[in-house]
N, CA, C and O atoms as a GROMACS GRO file, in nm:
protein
  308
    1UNK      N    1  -0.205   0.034  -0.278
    1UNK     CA    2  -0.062   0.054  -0.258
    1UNK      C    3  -0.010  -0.038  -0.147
    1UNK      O    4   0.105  -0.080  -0.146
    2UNK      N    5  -0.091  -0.063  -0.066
    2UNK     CA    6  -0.008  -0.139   0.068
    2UNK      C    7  -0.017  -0.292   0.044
    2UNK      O    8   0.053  -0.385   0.084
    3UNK      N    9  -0.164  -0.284  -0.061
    3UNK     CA   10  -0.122  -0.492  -0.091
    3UNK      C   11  -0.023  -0.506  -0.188
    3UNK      O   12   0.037  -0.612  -0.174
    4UNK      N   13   0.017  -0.434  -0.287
    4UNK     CA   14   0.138  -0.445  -0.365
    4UNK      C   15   0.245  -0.426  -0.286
    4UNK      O   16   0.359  -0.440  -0.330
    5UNK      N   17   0.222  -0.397  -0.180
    5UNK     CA   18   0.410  -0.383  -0.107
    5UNK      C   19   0.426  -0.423   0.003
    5UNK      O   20   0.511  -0.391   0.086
    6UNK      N   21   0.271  -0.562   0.011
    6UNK     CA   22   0.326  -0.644   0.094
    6UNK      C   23   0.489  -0.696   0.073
    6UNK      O   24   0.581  -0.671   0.151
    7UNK      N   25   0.496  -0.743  -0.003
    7UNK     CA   26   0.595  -0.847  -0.039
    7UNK      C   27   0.758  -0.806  -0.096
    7UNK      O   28   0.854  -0.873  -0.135
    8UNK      N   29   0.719  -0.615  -0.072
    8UNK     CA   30   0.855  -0.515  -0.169
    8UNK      C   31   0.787  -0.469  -0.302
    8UNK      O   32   0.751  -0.558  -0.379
    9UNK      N   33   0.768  -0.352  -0.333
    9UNK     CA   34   0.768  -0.349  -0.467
    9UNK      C   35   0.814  -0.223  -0.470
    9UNK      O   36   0.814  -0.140  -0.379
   10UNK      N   37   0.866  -0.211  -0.609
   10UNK     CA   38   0.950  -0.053  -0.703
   10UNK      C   39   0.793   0.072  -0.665
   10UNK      O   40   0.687   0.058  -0.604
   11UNK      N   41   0.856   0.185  -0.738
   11UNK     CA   42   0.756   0.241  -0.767
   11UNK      C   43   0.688   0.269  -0.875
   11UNK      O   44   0.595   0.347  -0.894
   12UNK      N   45   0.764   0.170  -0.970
   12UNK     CA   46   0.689   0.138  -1.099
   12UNK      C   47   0.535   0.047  -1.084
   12UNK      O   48   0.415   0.071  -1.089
   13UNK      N   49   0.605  -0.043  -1.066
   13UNK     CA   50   0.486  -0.182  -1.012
   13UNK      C   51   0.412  -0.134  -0.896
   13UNK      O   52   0.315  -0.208  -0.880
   14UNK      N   53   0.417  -0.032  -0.797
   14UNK     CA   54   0.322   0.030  -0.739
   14UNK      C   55   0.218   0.114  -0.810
   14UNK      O   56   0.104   0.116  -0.763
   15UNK      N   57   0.248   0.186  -0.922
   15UNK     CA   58   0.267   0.280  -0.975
   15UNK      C   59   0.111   0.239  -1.039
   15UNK      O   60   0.001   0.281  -1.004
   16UNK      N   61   0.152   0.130  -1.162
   16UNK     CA   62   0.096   0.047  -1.215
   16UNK      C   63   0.016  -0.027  -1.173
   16UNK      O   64  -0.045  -0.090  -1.259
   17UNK      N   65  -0.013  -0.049  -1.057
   17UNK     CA   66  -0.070  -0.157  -1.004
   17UNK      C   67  -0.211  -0.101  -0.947
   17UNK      O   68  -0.323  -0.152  -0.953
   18UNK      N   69  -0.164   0.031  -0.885
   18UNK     CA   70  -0.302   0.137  -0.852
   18UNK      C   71  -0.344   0.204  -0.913
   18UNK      O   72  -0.417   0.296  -0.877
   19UNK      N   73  -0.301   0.172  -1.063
   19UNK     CA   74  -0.329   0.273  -1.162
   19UNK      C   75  -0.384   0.422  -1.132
   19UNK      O   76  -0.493   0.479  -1.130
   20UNK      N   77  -0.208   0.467  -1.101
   20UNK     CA   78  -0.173   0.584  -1.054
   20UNK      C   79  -0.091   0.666  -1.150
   20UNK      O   80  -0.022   0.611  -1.236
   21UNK      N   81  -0.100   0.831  -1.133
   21UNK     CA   82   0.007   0.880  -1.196
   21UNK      C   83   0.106   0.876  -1.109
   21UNK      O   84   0.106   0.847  -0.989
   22UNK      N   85   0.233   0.924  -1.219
   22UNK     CA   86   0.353   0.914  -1.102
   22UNK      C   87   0.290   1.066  -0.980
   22UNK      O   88   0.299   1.067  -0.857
   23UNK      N   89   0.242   1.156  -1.055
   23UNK     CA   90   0.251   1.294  -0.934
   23UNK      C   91   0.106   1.198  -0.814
   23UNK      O   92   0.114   1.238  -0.698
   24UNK      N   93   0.030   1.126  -0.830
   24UNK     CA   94  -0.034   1.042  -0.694
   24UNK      C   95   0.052   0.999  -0.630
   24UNK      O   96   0.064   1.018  -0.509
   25UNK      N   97   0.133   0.926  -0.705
   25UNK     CA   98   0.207   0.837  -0.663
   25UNK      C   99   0.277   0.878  -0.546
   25UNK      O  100   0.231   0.841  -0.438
   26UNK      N  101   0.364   0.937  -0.548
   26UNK     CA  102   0.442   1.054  -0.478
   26UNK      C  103   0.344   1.085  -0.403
   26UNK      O  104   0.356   1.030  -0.293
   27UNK      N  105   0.265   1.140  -0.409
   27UNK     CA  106   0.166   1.235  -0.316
   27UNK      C  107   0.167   1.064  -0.217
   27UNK      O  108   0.269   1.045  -0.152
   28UNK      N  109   0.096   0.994  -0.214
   28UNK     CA  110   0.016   0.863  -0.150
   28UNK      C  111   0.151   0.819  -0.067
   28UNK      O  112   0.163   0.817   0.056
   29UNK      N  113   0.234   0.791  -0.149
   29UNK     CA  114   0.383   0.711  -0.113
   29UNK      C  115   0.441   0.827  -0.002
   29UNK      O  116   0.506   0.788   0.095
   30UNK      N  117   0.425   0.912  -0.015
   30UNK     CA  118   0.483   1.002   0.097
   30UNK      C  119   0.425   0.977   0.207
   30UNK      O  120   0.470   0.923   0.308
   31UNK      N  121   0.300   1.029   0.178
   31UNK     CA  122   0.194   1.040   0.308
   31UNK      C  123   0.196   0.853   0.406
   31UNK      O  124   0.183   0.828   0.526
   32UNK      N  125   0.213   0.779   0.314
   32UNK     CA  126   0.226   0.674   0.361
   32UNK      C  127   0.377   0.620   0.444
   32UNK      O  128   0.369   0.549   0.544
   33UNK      N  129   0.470   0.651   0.405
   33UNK     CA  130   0.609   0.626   0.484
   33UNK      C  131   0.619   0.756   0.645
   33UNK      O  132   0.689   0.742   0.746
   34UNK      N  133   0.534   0.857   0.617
   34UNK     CA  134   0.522   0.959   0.656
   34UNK      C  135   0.462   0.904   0.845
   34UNK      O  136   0.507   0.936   0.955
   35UNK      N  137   0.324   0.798   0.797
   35UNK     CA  138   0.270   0.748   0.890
   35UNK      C  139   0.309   0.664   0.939
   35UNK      O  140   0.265   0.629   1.049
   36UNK      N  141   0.397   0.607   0.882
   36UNK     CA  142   0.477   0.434   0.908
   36UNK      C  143   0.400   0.291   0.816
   36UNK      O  144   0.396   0.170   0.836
   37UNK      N  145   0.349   0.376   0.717
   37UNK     CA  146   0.249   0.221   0.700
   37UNK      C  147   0.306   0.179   0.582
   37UNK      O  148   0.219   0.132   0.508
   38UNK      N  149   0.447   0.176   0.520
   38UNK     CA  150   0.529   0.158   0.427
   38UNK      C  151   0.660   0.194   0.458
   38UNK      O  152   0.658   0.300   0.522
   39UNK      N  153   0.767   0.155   0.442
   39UNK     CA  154   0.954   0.161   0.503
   39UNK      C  155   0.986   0.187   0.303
   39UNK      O  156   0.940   0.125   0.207
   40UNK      N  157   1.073   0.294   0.310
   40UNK     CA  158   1.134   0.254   0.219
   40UNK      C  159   1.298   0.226   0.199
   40UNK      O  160   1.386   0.288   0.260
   41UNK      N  161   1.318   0.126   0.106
   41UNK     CA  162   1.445   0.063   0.179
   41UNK      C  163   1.541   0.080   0.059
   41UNK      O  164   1.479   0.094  -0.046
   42UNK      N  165   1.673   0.083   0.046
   42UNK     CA  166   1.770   0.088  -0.060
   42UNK      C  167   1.859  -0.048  -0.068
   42UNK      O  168   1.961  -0.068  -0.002
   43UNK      N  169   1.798  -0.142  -0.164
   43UNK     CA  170   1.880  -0.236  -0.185
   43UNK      C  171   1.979  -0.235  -0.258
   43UNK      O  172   2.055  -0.330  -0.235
   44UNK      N  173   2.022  -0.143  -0.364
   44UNK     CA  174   2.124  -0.156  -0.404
   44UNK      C  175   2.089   0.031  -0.449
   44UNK      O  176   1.998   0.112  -0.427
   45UNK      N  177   2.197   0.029  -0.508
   45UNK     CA  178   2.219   0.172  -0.603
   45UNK      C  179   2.196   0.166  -0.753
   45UNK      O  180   2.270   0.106  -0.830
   46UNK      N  181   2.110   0.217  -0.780
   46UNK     CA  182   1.945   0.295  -0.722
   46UNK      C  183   1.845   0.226  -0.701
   46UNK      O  184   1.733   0.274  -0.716
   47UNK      N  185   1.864   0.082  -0.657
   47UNK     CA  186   1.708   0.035  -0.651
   47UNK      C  187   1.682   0.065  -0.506
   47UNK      O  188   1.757   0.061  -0.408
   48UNK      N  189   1.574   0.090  -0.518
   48UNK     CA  190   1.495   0.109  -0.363
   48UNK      C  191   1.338   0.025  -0.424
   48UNK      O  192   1.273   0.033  -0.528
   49UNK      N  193   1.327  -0.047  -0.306
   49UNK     CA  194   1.189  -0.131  -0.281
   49UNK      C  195   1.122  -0.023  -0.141
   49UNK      O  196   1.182   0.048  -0.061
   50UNK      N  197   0.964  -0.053  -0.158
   50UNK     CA  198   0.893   0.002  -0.073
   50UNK      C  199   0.831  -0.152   0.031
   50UNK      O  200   0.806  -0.264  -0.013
   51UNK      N  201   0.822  -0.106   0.170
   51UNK     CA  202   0.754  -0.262   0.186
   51UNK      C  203   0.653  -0.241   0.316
   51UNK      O  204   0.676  -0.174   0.417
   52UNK      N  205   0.550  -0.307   0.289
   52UNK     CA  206   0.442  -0.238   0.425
   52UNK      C  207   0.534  -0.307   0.542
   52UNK      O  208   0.601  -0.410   0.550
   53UNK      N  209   0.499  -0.186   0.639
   53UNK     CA  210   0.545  -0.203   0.731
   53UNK      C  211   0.424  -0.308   0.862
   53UNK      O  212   0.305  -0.326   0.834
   54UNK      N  213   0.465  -0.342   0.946
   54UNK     CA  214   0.343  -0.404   1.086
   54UNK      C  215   0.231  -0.362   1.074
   54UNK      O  216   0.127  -0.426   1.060
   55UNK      N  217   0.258  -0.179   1.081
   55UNK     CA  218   0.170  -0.107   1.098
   55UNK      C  219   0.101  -0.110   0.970
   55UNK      O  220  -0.019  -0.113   0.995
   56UNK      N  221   0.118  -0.112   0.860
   56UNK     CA  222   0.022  -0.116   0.750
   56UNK      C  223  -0.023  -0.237   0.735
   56UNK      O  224  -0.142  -0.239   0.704
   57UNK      N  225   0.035  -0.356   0.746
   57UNK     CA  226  -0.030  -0.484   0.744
   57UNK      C  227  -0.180  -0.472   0.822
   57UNK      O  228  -0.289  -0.492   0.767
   58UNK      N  229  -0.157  -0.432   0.982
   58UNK     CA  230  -0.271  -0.369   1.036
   58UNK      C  231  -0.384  -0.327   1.004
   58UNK      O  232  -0.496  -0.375   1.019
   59UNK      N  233  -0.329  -0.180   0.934
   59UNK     CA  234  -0.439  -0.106   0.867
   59UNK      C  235  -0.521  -0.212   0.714
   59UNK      O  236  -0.637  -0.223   0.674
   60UNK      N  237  -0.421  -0.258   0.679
   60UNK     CA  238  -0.500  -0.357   0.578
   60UNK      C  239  -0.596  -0.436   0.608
   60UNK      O  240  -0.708  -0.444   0.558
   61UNK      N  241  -0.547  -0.495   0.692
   61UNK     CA  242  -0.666  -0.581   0.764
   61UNK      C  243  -0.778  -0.535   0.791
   61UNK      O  244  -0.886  -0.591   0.775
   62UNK      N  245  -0.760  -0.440   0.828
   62UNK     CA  246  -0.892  -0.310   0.894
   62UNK      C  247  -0.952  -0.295   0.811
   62UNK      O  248  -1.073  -0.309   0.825
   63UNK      N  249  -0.889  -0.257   0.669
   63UNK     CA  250  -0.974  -0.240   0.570
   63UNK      C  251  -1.029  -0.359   0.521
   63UNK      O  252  -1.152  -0.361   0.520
   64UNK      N  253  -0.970  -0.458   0.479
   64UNK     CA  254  -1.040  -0.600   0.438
   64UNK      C  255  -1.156  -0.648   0.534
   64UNK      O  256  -1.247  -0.713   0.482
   65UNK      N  257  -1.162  -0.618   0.680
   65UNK     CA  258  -1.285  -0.649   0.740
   65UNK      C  259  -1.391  -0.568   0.704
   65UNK      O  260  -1.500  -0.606   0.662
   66UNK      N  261  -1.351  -0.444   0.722
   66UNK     CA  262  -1.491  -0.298   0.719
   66UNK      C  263  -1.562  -0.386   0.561
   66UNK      O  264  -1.673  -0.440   0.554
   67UNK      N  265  -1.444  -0.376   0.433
   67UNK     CA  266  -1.485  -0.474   0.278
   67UNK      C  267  -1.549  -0.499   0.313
   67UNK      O  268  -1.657  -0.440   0.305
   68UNK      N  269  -1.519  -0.661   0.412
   68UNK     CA  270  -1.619  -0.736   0.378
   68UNK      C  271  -1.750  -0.735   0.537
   68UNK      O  272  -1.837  -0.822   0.544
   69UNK      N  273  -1.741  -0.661   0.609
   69UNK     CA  274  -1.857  -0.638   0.655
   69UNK      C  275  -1.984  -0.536   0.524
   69UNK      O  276  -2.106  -0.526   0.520
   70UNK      N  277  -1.885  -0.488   0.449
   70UNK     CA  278  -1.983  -0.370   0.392
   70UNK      C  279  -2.030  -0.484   0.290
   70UNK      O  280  -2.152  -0.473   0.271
   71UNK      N  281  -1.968  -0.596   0.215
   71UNK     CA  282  -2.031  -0.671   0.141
   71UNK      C  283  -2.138  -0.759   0.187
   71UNK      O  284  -2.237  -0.805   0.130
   72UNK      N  285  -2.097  -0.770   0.290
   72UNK     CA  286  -2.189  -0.881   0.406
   72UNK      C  287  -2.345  -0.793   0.428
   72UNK      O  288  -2.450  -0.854   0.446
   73UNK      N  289  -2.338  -0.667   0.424
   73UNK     CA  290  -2.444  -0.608   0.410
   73UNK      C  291  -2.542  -0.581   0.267
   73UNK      O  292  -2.665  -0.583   0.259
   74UNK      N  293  -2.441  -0.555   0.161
   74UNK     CA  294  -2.468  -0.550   0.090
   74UNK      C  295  -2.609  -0.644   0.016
   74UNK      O  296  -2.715  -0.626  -0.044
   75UNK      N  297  -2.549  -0.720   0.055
   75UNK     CA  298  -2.572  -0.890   0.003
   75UNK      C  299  -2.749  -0.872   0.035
   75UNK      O  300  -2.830  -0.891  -0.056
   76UNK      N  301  -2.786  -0.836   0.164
   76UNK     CA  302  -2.898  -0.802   0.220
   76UNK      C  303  -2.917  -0.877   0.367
   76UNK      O  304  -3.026  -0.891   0.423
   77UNK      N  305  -2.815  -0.914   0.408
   77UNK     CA  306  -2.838  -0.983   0.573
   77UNK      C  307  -2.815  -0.906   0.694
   77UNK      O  308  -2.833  -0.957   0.804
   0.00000   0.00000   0.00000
């Protein structure tokens, strides 16, 4: 959810993208604006885009290192 909204996305194309139901969806998307690690914004009437916020860019990162330390192990080194 937070690499699809780097850049803005609906909650369709979120939706879809984490191959999620809509009731996850909701559940995740809450908990996430909830913490700050997604803004959701109203560009027009009714579109609203979701978009990671600092703070989730952050946490992404966090996760892309732990990835690839855990692959780096994996591997056998």
């Amino acid at each position: 959810m937070l690499r699809v909204g780097t850049n803005g996305a609906g909650k369709t194309e979120i939706m879809y993208s984490a191959n999620m139901s809509y009731s996850q969806l909701q559940k995740y998307l809450s908990l996430l604006i909830s913490q700050g690690f997604i803004d959701r914004l109203e560009v027009g009437n009714p579109v609203v885009t979701y978009l990671v916020t600092p703070r989730g860019s952050a946490l992404l990162k966090s996760i892309d290192t732990i990835l690839d330390v855990l692959e780096f192990r994996n591997n056998g080194y």
